[in-house]
N, C-alpha and C positions, 0 to 999 in steps of 0.2 A: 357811251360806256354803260349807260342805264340799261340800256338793249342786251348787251352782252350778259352783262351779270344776271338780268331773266331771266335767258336761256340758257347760261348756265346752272344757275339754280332748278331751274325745271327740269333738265335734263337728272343731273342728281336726283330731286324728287322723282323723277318717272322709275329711276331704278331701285330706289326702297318701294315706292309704287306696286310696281312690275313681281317685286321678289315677296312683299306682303300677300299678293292677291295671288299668285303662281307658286311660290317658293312651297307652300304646303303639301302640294298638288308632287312635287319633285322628293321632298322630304318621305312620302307615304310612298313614292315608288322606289324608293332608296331604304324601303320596312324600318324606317327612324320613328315616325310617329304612326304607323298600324295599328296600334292599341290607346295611343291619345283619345279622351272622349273631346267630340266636336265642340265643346264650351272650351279644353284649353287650347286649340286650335285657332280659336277665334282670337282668344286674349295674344297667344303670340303674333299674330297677325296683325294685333294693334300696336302689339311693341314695336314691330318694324315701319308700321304706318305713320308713328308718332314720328321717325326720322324725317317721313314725307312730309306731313304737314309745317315741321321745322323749316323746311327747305320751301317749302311750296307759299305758305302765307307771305314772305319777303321777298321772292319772285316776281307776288301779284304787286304787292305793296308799291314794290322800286320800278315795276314797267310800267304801272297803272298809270295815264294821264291824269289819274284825280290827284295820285302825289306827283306829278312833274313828269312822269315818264312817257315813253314816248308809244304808246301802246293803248287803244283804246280794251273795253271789258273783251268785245265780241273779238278782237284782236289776239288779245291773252287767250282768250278759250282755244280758238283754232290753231295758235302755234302748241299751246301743251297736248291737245288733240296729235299732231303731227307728231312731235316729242316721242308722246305715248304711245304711238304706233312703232315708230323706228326703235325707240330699248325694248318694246316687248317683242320683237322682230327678231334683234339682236339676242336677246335675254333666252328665248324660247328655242329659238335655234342652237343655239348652246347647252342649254337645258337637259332639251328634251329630244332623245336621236330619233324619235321617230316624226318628231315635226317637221314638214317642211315646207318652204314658202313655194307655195303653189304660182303658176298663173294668173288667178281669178282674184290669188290674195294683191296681186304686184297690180294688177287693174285697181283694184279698189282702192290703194294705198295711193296710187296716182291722181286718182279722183278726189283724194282726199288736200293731197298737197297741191292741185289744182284749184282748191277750195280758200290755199289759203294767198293762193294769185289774186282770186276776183274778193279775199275780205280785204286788200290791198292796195286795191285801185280804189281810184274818188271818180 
């Protein structure tokens, strides 16, 4: 159960993530924020990252083998790695109509969740 609620939490986290680090970028092609100076760009950007890190500290917390869970560090890295690729995947395609997942992106991505086969094996 420890497992699940991780990844659940991480996945939530990857999407205030995702929309902190991106959502600006969408907001300025949509002429919302074209005249924002980049200082208050940044500030809202932390106000949606603060939801992340809400989400993301008790993620680590509850899968971390240090508190009982069943997830070693290098474990946690690589599945919010994967996480974070798949909502910004989803996120961006959505987003933004001129993005799209290429070939070389779906290689890469595979190489990535191939990454988290071999931090899985003993």
């Amino acid at each position: 159960m420890r497992g699940l609620s991780t990844v659940l939490l991480l996945i939530l986290s990857n999407i205030f993530m995702t929309l902190a680090w991106y959502g600006n970028l969408k907001l300025q092609q949509m002429n919302v924020t074209t005249k924002w100076p980049l200082f208050l760009i940044i500030v809202a950007s932390w106000g949606v990252a603060f939801f992340e890190y809400c989400l993301l500290v008790p993620a680590n917390r509850i899968g971390s083998n240090i508190n009982g869970g069943p997830f070693s560090l290098f474990q946690l890295k690589v599945i919010q790695e994967v996480i974070s690729l798949i909502i910004f995947t989803i996120i961006i395609t959505f987003m933004f109509q001129g993005e799209h997942l290429q070939w070389n992106h779906a290689v890469s991505f595979i190489f990535i969740v191939l990454a988290v086969v071999f931090m899985f094996m003993k």
